[in-house]
PDB file as gemmi writes it, atoms N, CA and C in Angstrom:
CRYST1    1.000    1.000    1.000  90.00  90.00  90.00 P 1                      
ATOM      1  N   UNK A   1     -15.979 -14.188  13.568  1.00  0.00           N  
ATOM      2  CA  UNK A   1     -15.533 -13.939  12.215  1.00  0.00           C  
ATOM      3  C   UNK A   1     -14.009 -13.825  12.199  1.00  0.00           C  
ATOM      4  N   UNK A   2     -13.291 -14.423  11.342  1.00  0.00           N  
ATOM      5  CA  UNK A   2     -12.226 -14.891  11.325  1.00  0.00           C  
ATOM      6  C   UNK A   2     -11.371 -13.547  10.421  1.00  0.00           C  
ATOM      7  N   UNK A   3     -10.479 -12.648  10.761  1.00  0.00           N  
ATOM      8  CA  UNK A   3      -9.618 -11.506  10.006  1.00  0.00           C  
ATOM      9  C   UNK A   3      -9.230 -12.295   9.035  1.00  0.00           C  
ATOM     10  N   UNK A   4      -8.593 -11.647   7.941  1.00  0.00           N  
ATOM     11  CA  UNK A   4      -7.943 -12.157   7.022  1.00  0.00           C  
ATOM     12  C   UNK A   4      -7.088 -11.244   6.958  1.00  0.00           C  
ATOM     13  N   UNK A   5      -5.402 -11.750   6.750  1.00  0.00           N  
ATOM     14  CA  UNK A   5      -4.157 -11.268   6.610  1.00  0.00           C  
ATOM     15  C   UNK A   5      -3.517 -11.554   5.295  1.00  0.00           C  
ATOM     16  N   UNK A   6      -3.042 -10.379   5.101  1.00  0.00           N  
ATOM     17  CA  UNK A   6      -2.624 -10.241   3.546  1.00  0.00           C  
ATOM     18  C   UNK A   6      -1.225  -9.750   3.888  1.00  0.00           C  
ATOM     19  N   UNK A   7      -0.037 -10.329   3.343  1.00  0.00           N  
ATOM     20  CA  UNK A   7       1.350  -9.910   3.235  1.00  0.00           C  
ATOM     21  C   UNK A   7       1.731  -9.686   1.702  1.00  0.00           C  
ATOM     22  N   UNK A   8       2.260  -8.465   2.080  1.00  0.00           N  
ATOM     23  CA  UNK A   8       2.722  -7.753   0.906  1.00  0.00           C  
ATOM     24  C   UNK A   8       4.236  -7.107   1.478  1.00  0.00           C  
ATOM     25  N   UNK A   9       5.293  -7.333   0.207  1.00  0.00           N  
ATOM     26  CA  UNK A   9       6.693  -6.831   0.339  1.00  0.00           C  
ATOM     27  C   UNK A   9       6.578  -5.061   0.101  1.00  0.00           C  
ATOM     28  N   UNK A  10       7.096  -4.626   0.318  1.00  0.00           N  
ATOM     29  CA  UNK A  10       7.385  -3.250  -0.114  1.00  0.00           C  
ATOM     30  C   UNK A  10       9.176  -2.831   0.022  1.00  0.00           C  
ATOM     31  N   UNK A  11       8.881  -1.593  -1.097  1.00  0.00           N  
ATOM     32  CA  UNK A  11      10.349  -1.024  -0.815  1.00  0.00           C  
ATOM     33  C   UNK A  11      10.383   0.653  -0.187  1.00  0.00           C  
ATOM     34  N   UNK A  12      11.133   1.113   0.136  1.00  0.00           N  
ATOM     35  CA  UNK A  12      11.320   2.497   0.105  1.00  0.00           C  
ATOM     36  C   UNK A  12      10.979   2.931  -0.691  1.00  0.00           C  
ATOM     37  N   UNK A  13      10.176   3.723  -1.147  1.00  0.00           N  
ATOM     38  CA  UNK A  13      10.248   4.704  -2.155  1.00  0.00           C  
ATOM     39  C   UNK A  13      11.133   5.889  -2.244  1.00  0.00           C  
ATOM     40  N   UNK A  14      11.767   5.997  -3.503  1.00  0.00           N  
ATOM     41  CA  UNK A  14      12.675   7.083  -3.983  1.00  0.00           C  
ATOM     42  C   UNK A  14      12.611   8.327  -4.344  1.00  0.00           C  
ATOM     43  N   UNK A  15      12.973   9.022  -3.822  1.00  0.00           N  
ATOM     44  CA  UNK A  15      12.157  10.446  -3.428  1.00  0.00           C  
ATOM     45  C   UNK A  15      12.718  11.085  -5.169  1.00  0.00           C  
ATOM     46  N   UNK A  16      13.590  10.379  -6.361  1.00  0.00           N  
ATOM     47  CA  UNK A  16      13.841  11.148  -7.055  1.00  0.00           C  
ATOM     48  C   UNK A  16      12.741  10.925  -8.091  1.00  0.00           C  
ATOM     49  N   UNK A  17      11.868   9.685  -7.736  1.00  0.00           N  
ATOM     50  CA  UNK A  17      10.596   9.063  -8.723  1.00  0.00           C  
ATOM     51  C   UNK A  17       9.470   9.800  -8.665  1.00  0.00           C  
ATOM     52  N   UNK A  18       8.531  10.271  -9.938  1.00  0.00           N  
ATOM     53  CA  UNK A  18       7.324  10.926  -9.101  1.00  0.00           C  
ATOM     54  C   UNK A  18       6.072  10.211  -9.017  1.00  0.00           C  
ATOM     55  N   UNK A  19       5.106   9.565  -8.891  1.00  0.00           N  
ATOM     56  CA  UNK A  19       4.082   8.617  -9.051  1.00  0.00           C  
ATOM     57  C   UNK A  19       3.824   8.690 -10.335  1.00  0.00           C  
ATOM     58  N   UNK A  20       3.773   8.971 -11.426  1.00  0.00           N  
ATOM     59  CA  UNK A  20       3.623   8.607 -12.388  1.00  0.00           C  
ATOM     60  C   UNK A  20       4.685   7.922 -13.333  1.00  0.00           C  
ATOM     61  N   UNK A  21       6.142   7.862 -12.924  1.00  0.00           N  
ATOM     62  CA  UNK A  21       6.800   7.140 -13.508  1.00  0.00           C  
ATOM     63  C   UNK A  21       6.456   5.668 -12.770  1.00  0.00           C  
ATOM     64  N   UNK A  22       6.478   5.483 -10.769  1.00  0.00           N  
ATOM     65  CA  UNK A  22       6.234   5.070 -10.580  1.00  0.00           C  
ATOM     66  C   UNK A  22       5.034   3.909 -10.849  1.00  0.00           C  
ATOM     67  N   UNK A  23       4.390   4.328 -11.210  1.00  0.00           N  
ATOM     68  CA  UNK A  23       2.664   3.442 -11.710  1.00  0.00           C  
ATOM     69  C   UNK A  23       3.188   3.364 -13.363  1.00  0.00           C  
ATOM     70  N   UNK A  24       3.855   3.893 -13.898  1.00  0.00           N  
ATOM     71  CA  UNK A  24       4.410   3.232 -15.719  1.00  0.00           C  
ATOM     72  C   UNK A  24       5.252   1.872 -14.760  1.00  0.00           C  
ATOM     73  N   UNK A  25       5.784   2.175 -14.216  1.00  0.00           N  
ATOM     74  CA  UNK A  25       6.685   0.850 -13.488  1.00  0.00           C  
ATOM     75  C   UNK A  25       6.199  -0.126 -13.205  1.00  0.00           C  
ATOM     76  N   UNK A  26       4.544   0.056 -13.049  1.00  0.00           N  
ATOM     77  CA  UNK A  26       3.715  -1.382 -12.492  1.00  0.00           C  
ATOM     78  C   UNK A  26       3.528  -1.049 -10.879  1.00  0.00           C  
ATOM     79  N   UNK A  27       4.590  -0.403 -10.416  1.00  0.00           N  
ATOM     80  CA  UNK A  27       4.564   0.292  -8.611  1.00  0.00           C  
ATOM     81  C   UNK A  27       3.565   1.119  -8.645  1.00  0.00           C  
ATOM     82  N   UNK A  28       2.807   0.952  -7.253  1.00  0.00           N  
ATOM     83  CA  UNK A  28       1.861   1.731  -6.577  1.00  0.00           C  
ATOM     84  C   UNK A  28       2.364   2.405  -5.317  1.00  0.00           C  
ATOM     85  N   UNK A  29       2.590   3.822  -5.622  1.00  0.00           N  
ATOM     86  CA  UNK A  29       2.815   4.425  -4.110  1.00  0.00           C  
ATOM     87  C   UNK A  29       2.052   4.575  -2.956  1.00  0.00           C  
ATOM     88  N   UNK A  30       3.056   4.445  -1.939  1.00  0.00           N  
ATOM     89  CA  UNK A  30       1.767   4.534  -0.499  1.00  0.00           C  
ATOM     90  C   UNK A  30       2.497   5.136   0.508  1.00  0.00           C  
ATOM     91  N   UNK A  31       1.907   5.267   1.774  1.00  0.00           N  
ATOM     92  CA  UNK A  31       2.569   5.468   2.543  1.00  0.00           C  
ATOM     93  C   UNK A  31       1.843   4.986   3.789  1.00  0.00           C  
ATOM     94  N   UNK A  32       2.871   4.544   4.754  1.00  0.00           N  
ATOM     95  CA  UNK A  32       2.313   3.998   5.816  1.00  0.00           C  
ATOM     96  C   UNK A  32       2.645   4.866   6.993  1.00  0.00           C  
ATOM     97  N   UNK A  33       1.928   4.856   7.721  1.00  0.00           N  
ATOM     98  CA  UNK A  33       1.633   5.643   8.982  1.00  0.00           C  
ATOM     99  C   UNK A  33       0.860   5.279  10.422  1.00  0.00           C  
ATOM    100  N   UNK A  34       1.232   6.063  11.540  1.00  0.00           N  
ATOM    101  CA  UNK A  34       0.360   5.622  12.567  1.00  0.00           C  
ATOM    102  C   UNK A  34       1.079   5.865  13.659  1.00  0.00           C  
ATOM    103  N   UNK A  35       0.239   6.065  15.207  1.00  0.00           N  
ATOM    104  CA  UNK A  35       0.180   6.822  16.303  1.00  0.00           C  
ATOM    105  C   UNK A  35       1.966   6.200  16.799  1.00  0.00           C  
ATOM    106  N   UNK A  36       2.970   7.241  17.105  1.00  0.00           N  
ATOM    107  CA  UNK A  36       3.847   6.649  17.376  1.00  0.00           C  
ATOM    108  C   UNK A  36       4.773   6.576  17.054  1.00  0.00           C  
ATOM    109  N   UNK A  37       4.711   7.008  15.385  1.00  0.00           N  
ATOM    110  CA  UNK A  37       5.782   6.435  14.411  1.00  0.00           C  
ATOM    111  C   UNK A  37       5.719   7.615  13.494  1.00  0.00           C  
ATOM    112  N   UNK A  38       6.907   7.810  12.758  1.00  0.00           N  
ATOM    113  CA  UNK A  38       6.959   8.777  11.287  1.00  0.00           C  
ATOM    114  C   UNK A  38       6.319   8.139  10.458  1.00  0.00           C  
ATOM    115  N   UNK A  39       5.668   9.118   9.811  1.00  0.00           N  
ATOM    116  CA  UNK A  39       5.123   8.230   8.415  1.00  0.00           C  
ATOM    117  C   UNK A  39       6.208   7.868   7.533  1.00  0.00           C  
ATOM    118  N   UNK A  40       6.242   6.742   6.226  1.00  0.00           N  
ATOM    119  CA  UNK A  40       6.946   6.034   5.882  1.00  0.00           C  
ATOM    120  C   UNK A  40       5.930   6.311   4.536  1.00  0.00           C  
ATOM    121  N   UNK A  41       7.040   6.838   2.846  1.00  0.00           N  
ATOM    122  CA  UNK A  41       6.701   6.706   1.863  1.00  0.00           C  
ATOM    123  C   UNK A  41       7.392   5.338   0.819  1.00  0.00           C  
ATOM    124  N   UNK A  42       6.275   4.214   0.716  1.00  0.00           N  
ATOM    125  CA  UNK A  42       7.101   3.297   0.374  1.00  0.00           C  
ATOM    126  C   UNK A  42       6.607   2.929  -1.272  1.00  0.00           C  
ATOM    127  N   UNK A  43       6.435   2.042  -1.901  1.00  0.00           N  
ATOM    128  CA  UNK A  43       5.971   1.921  -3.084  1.00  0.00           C  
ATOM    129  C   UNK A  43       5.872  -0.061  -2.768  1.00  0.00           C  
ATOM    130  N   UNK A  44       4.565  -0.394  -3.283  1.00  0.00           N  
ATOM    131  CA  UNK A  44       4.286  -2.078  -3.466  1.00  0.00           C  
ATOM    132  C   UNK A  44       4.121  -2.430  -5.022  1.00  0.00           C  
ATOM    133  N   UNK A  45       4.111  -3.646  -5.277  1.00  0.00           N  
ATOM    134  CA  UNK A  45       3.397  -3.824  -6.675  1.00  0.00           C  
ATOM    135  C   UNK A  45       2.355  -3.773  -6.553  1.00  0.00           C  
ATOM    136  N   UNK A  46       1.564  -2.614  -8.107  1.00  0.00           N  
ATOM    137  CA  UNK A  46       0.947  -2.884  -8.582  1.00  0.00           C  
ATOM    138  C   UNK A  46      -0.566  -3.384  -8.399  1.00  0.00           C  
ATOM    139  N   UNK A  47      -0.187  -4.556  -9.262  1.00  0.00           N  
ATOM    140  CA  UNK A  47      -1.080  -5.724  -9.734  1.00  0.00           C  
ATOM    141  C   UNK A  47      -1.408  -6.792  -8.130  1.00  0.00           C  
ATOM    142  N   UNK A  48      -0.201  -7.088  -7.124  1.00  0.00           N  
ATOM    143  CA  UNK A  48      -0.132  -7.383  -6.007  1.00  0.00           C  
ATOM    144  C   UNK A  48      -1.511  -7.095  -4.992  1.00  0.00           C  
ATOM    145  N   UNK A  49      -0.979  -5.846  -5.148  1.00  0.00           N  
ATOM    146  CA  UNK A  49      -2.145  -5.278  -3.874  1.00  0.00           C  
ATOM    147  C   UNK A  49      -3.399  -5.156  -4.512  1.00  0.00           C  
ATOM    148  N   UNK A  50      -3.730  -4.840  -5.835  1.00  0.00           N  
ATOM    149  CA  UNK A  50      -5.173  -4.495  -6.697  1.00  0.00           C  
ATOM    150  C   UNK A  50      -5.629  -5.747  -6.249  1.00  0.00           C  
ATOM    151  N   UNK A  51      -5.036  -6.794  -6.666  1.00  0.00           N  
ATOM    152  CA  UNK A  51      -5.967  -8.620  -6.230  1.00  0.00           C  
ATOM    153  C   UNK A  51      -5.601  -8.680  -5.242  1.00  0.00           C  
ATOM    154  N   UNK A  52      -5.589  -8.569  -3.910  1.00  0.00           N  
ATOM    155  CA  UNK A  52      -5.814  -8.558  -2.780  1.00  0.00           C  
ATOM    156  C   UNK A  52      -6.622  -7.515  -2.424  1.00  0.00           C  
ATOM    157  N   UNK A  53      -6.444  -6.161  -2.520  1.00  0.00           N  
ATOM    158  CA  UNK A  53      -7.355  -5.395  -2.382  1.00  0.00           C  
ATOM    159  C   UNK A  53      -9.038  -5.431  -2.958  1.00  0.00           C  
ATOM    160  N   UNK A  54      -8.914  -6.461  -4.125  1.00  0.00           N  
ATOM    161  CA  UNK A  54     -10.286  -6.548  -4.445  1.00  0.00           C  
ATOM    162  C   UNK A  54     -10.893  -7.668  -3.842  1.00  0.00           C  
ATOM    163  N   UNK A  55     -10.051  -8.814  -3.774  1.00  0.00           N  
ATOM    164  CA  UNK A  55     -10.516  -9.805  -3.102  1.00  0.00           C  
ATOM    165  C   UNK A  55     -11.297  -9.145  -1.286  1.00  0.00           C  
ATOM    166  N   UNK A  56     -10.091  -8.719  -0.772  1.00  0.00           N  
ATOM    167  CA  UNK A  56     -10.348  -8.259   0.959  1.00  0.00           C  
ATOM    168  C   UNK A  56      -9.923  -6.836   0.819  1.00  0.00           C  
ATOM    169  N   UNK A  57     -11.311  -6.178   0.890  1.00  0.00           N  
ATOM    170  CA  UNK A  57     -11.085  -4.832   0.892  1.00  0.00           C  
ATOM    171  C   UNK A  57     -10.870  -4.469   2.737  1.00  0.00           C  
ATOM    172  N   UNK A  58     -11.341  -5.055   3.662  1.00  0.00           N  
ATOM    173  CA  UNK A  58     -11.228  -4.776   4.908  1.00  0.00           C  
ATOM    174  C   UNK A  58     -10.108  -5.698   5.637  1.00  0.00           C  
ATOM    175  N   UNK A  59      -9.082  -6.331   4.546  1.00  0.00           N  
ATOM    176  CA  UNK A  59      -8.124  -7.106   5.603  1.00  0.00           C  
ATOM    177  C   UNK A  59      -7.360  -6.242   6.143  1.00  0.00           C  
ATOM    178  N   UNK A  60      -6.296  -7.019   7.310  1.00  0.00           N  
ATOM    179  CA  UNK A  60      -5.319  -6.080   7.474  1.00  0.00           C  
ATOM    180  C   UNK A  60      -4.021  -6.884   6.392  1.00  0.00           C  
ATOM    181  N   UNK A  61      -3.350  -5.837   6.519  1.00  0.00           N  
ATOM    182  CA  UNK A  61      -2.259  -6.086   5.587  1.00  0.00           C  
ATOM    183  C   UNK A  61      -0.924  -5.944   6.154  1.00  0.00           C  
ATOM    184  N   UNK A  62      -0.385  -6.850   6.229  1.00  0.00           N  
ATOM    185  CA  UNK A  62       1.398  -7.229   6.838  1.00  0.00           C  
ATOM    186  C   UNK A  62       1.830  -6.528   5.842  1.00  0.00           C  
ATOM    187  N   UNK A  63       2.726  -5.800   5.907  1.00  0.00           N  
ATOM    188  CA  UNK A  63       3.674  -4.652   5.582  1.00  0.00           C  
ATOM    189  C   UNK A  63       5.187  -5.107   5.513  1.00  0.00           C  
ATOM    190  N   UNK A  64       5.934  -5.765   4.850  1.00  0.00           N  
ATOM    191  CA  UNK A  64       7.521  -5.745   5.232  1.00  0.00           C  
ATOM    192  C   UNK A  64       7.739  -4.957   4.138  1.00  0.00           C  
ATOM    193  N   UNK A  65       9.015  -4.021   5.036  1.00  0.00           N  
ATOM    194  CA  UNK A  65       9.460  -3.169   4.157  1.00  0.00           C  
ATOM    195  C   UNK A  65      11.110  -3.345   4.898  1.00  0.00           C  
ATOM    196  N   UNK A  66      12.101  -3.895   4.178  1.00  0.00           N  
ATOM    197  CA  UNK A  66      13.238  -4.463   4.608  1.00  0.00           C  
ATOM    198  C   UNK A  66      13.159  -5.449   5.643  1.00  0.00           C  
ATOM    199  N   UNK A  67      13.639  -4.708   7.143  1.00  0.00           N  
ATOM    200  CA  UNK A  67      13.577  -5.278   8.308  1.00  0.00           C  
ATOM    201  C   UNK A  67      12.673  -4.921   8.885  1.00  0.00           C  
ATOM    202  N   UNK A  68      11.822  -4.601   8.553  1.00  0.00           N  
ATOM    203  CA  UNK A  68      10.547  -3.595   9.417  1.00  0.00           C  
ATOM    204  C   UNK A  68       9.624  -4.138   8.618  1.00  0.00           C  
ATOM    205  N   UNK A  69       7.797  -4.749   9.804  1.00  0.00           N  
ATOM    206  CA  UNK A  69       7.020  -5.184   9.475  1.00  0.00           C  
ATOM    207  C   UNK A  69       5.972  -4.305   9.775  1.00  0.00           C  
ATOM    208  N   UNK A  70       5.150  -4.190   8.970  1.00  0.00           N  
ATOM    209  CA  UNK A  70       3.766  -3.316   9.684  1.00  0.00           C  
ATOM    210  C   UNK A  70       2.369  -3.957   9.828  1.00  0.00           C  
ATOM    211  N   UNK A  71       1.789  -4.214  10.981  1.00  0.00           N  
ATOM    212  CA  UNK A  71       0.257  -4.275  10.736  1.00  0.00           C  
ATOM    213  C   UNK A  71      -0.693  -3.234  10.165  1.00  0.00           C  
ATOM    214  N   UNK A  72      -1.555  -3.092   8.899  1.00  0.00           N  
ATOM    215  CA  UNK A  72      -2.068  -2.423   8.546  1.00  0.00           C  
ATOM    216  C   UNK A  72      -3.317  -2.497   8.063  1.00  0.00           C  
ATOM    217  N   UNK A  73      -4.151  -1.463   8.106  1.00  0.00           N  
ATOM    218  CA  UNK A  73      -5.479  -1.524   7.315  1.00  0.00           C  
ATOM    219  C   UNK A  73      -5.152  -0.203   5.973  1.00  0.00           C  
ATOM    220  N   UNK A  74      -5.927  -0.551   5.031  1.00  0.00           N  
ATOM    221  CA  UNK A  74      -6.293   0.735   4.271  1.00  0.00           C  
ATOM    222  C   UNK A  74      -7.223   1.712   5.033  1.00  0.00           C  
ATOM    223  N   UNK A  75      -6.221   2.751   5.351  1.00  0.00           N  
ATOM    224  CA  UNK A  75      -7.207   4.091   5.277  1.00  0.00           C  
ATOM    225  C   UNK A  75      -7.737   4.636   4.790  1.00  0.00           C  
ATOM    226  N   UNK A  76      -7.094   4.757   3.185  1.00  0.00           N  
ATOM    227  CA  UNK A  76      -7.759   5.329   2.313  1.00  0.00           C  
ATOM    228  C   UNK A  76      -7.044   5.041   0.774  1.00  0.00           C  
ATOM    229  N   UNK A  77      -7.722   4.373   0.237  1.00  0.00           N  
ATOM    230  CA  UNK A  77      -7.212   4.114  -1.273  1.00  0.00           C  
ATOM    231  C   UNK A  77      -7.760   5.534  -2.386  1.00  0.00           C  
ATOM    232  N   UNK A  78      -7.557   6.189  -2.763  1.00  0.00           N  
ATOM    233  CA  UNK A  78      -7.448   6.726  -4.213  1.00  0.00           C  
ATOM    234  C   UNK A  78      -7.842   6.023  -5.493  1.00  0.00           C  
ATOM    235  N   UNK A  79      -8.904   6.129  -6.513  1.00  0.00           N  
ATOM    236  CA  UNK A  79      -9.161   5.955  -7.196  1.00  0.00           C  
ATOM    237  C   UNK A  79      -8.940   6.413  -8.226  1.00  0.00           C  
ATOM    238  N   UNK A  80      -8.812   6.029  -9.656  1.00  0.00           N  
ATOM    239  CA  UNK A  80      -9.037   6.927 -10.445  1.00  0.00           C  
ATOM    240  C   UNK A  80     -10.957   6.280 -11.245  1.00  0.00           C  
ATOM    241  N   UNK A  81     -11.782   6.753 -11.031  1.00  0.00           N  
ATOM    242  CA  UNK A  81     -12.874   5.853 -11.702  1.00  0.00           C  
ATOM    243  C   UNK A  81     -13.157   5.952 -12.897  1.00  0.00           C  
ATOM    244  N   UNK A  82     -12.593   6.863 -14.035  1.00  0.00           N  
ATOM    245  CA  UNK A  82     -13.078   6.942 -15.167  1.00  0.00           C  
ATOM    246  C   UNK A  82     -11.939   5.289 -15.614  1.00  0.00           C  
ATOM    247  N   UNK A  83     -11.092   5.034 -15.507  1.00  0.00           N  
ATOM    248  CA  UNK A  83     -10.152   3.638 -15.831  1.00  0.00           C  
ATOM    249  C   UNK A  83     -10.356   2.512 -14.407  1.00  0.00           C  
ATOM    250  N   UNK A  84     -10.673   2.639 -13.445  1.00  0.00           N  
ATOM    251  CA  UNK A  84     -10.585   2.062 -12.252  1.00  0.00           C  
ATOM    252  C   UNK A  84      -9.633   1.907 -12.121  1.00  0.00           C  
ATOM    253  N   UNK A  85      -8.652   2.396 -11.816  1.00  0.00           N  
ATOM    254  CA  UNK A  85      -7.326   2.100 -11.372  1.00  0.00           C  
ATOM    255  C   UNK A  85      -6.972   2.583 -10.379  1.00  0.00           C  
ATOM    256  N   UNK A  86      -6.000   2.444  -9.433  1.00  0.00           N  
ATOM    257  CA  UNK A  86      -5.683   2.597  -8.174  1.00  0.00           C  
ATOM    258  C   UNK A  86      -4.510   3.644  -7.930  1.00  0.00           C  
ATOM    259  N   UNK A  87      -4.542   4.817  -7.638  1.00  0.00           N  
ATOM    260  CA  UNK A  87      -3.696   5.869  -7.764  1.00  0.00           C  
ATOM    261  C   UNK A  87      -2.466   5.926  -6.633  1.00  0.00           C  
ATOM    262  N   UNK A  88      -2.673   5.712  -5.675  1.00  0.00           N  
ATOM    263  CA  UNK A  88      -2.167   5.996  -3.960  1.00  0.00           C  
ATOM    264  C   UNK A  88      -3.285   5.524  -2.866  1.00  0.00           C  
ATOM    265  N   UNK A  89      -2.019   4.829  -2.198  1.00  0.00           N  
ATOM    266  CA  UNK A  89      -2.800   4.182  -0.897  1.00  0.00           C  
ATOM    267  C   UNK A  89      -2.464   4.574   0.424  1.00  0.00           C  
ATOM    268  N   UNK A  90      -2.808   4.919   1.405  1.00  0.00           N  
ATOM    269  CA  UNK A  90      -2.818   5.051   3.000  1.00  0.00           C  
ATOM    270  C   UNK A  90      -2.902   3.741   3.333  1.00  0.00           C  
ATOM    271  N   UNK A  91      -1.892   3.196   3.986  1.00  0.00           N  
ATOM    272  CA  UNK A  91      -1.759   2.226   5.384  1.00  0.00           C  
ATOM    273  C   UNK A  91      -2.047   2.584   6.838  1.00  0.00           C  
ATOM    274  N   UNK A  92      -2.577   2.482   7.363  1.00  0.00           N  
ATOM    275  CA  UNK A  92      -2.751   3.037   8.933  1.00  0.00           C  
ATOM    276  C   UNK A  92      -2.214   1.880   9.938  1.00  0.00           C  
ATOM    277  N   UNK A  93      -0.876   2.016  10.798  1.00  0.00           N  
ATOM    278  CA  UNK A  93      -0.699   0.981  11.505  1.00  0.00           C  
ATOM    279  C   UNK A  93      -2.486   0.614  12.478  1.00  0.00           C  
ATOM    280  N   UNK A  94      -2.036  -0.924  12.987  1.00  0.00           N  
ATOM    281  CA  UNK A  94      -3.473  -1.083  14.283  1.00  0.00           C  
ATOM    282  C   UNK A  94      -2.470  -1.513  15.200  1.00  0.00           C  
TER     283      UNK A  94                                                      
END                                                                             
């Protein structure tokens, strides 16, 4: 069975934003993490990751965030289910 890889840009996230201006912005906050490394609070689009995430809920996901790339899976997405919408995401490096 063949992985499927999903690349997605990201930026830093701005520690003066709080997730809810963030997500009026169309941005979805996340943060990426894993054995080794500081965790990293970054923000992706949106609409980006929702259609990929629905398409491949078990891909891994390429991470660039400037000069820095991450291999990642979702650890854990956040829901909201009364709207289905996507609140905050966990990246877990592999």
């Amino acid at each position: 069975m063949e992985q499927t890889i999903v690349k997605i840009n990201a930026d830093v996230r701005e520690a003066d934003k709080n997730p809810r201006q963030l997500r009026a912005a169309g941005l979805l906050p996340a943060t990426v993490y894993g054995k080794g490394m500081e965790s990293k609070s970054i923000q992706v689009n949106a609409h980006e990751f929702n259609m990929a995430y629905k398409n491949a809920p078990k891909a891994v996901f390429e991470i660039s965030v400037g000069k820095e790339t991450f291999k990642t899976t979702v650890q854990e997405a956040q829901i909201q289910y009364s709207n289905n919408t996507i609140l905050n995401v966990e990246f877990k490096t592999v």
